[in-house]
C-alpha positions as CSV (number, residue, x, y, z in Angstrom):
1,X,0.0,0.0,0.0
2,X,1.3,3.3,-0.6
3,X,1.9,6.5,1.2
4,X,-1.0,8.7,2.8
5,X,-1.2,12.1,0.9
6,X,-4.2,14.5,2.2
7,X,-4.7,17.3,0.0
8,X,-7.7,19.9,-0.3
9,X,-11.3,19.2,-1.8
10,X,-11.7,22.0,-4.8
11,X,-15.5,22.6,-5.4
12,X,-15.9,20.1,-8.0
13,X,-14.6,17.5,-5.9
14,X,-18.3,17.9,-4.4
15,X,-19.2,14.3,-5.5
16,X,-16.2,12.9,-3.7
17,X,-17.0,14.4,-0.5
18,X,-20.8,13.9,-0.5
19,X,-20.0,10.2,-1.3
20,X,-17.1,9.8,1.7
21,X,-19.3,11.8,4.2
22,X,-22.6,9.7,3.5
23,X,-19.9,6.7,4.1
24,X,-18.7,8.3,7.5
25,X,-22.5,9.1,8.4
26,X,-23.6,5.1,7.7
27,X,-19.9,3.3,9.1
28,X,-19.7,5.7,12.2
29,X,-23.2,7.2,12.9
30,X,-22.2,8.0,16.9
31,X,-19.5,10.0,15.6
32,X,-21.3,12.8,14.5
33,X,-23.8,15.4,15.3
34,X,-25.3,14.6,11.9
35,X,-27.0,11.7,10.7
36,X,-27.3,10.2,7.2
37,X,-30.7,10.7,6.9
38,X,-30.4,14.3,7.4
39,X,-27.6,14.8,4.9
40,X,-28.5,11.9,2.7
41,X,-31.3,14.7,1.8
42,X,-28.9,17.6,0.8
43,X,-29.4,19.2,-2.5
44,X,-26.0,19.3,-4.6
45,X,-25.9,22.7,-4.6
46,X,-25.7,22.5,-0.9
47,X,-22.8,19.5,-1.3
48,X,-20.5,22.0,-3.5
49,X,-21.4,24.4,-0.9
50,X,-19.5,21.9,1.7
51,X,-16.2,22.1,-0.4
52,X,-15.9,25.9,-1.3
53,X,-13.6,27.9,0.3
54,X,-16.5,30.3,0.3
55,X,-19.5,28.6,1.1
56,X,-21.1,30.3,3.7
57,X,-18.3,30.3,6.4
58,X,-15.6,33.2,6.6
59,X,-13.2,29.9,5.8
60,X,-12.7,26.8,5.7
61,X,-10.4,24.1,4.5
62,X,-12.0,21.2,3.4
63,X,-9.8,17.7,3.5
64,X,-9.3,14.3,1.9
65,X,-7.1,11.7,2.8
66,X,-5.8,9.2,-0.1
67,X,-3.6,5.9,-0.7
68,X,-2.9,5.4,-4.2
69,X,-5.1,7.7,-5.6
70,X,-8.4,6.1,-3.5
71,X,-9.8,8.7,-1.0
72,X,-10.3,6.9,2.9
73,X,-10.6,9.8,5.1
74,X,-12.0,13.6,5.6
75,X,-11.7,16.2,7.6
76,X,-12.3,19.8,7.6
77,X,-11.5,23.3,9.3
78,X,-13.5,26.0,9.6
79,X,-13.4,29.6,11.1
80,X,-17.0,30.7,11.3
81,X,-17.1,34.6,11.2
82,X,-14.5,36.8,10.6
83,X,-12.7,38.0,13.7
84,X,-13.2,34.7,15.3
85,X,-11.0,33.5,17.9
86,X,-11.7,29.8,17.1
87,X,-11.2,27.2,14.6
88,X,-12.8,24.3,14.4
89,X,-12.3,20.6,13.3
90,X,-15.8,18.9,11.7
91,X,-16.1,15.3,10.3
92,X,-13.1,14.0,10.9
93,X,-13.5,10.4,9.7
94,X,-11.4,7.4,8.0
95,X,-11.9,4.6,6.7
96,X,-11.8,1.1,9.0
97,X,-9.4,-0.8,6.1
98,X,-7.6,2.3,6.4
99,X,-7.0,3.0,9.8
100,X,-3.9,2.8,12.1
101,X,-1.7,4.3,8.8
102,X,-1.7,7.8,9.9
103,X,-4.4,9.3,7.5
104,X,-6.4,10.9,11.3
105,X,-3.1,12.6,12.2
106,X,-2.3,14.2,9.1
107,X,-5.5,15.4,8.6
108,X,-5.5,16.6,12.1
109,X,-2.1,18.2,11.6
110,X,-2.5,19.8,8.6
111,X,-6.0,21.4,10.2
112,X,-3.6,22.1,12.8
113,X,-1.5,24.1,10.7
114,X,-3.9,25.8,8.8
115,X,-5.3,27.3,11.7
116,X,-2.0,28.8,13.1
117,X,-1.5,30.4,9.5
118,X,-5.4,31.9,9.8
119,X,-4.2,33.4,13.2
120,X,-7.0,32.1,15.4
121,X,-6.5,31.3,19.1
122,X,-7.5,27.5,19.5
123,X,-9.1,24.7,17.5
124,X,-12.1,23.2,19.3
125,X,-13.9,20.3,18.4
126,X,-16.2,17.7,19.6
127,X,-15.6,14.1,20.8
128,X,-17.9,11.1,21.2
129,X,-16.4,9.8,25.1
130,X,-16.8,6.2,23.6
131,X,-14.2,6.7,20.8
132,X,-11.0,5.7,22.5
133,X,-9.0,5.6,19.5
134,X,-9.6,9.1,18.6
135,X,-8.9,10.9,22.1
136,X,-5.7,9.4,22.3
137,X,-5.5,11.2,19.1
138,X,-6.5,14.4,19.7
139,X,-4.2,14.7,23.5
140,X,-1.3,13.0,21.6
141,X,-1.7,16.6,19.2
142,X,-2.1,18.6,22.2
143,X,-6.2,18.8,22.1
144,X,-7.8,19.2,26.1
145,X,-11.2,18.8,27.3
146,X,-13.1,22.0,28.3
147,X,-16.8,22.4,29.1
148,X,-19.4,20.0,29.9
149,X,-20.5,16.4,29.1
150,X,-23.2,16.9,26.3
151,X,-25.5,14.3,24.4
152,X,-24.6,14.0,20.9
153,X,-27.7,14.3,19.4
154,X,-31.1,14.8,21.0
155,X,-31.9,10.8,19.9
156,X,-28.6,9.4,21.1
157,X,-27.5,7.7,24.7
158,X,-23.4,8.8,23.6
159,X,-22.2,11.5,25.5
160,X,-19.6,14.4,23.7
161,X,-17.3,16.8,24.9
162,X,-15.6,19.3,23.6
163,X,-11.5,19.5,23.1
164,X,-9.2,22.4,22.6
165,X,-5.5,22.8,21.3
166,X,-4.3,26.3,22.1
167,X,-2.1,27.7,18.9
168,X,1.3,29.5,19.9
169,X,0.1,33.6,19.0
170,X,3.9,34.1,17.8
């Protein structure tokens, strides 16, 4: 198997995305605030709105991990508003065959990266408490809990909480 390369979704890589995030939404459905049945019904104007740099949020960098040319993971960073102080990490997701080859952490770092360059404060994002794997991952890149214990969704028993990195100011 070859290297992981994670490079960034262009607008008509909507199809892509919209395929990889219904994947995530059915293989890991108490990893997200969403649910397939809720995107599942998205138009595909709202899809290419997902992947463009300027689709509705101030910005946002929009990820996909590949092996040879396949994709098996996304991520993305967003800054809401302009002025924030906060990134954030959404749909962070690989594939199972392809876990355990470092596709999480490079999307993570290159999020990571891109929101030092943007000049926020911190990254936030949510985790599911279950998902082990994936707070190791986030403390092992410098991610702590804040807040309180939340339920994911209104319908679900899993509990969330949110994480924050801090980003060196200069």
């Amino acid at each position: 198997m070859g290297r992981v390369l994670i490079r960034q979704l262009a607008k008509d890589d909507w199809e892509l995305y919209k395929n990889l995030r219904l994947r995530s939404l059915q293989e890991s459905p108490e990893a997200f605030g969403s649910t397939y049945e809720r995107e599942s019904e998205f138009t595909d104007e709202r899809w290419r709105d997902r992947v463009d740099a300027n689709g509705g949020v101030h910005q946002t960098l929009p990820l996909v991990a590949e092996i040879d040319e396949q994709a098996i993971g996304i991520a993305s960073g967003v800054v809401h508003f302009a002025g924030d102080n906060s990134a954030y990490v959404y749909q962070m997701w690989v594939a199972p065959e392809s876990r355990g080859q470092g596709a999480a952490r490079l999307l993570l770092d290159r999020i990571i990266s891109w929101a030092s360059l943007v000049g926020v404060d911190n990254l936030n994002l949510g985790v599911n408490l279950s998902n082990s794997e994936a707070i190791k991952l986030y403390q092992s890149a410098g991610f702590t809990f804040f807040g309180e214990q939340e339920p994911m969704r209104p319908d679900s028993s899993s509990l969330t909480q949110s994480m924050t990195h801090q980003l060196s100011t200069g």
